[in-house]
C-alpha positions in Angstrom: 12.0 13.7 9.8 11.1 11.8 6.2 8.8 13.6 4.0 5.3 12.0 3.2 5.0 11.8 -0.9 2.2 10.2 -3.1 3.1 8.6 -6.5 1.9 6.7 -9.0 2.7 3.2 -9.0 3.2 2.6 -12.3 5.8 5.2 -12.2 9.0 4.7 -11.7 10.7 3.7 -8.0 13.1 6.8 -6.9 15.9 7.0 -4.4 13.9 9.1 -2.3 10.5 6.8 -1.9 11.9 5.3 0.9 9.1 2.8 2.4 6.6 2.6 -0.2 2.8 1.6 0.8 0.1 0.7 -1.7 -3.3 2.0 -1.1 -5.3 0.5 -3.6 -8.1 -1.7 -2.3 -7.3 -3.3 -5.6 -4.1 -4.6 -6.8 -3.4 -2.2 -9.8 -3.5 -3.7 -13.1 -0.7 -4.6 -15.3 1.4 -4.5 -12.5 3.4 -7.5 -11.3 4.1 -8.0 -7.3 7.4 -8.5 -7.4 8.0 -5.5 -9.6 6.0 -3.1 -7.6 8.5 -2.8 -4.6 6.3 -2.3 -2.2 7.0 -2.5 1.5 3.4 -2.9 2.7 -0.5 -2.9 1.1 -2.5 -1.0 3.4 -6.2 -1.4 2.0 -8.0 -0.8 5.3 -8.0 3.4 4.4 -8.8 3.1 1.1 -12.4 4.1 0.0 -15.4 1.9 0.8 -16.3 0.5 -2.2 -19.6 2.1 -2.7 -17.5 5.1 -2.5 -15.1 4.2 -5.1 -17.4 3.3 -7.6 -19.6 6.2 -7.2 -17.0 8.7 -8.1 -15.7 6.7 -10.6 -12.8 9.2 -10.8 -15.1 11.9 -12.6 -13.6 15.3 -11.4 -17.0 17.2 -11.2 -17.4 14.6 -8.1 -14.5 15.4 -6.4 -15.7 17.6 -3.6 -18.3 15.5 -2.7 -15.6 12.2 -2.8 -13.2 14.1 -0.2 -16.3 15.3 1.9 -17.7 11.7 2.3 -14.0 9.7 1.8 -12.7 12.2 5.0 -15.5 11.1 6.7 -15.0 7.4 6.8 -11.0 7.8 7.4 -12.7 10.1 10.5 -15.1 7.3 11.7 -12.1 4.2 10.9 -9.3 3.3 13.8 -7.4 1.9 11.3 -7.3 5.3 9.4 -5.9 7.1 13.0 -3.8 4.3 13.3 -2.2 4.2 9.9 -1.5 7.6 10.4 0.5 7.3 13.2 2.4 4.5 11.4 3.1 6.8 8.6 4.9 9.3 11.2 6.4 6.4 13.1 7.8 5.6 9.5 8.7 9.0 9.0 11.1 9.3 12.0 13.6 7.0 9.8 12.7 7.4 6.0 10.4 9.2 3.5 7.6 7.4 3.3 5.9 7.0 -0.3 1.8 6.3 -0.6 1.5 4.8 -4.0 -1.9 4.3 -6.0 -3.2 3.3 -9.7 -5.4 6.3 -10.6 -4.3 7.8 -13.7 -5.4 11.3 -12.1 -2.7 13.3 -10.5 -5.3 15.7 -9.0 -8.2 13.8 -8.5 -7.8 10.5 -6.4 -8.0 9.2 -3.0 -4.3 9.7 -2.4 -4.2 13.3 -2.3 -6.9 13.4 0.3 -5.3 10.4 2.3 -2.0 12.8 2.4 -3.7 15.7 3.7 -6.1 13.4 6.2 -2.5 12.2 7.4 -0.5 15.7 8.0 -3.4 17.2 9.4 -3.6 13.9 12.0 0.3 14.5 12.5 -0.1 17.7 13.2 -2.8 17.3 15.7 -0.3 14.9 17.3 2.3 17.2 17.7 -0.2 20.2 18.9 -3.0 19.2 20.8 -5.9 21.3 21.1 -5.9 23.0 24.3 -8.7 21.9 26.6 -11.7 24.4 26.2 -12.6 26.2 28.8 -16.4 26.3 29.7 -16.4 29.3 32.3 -17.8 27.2 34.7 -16.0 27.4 38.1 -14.0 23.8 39.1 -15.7 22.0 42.1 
């Protein structure tokens, strides 16, 4: 199984990206389409705007960004279902989340990459149903 990496757009593409996904609700400045090698823009789990601008990338706001950003990828089917398109994706290739922030530490993507193994791993070990005590009818 691929590896799930996050990068910087504007840096360069590796051998190892493998299938590269932008998720910028914004196309990231300076950067032109066809140079940005990307195999897909998936903006439907990126921050709600009102999000985006109120962190404003400040790093004393970081804790409260996951908090609230976790939240809406929680309450969004796309989220659940980009996540499962991330594994499908995985089954043949790394797959590489790419995003503008010049923060290596404190963006959306790093939360989007945890959000996304911790779905995977849900997938691949269910919960077991809980167990009430009360005796079956």
């Amino acid at each position: 199984m691929g590896h799930l990496y996050i990068k910087r757009i504007y840096e360069e593409q590796g051998a190892d990206d493998g299938y590269r996904i932008l998720i910028d609700r914004l196309w990231p400045r300076g950067v032109k389409k066809e140079a940005a090698n990307i195999d897909e823009w998936a903006k439907e789990v990126t921050p709600s705007t009102e999000l985006r601008k109120w962190f404003a990338h400040k790093e004393e706001r970081f804790d409260t960004f996951r908090e609230e950003y976790e939240d809406e990828l929680n309450n969004n089917p796309d989220a659940h279902t980009f996540a499962k398109h991330c594994q499908e994706l995985q089954q043949k290739d790394n797959v590489t989340l790419l995003y503008g922030a010049k923060s290596h530490t404190y963006n959306h993507a790093v939360i989007l990459r945890e959000w996304i193994l911790d779905q995977q791993r849900e997938i691949a070990h269910p919960a077991p149903p809980s167990f009430d005590g009360a005796p079956s009818q």
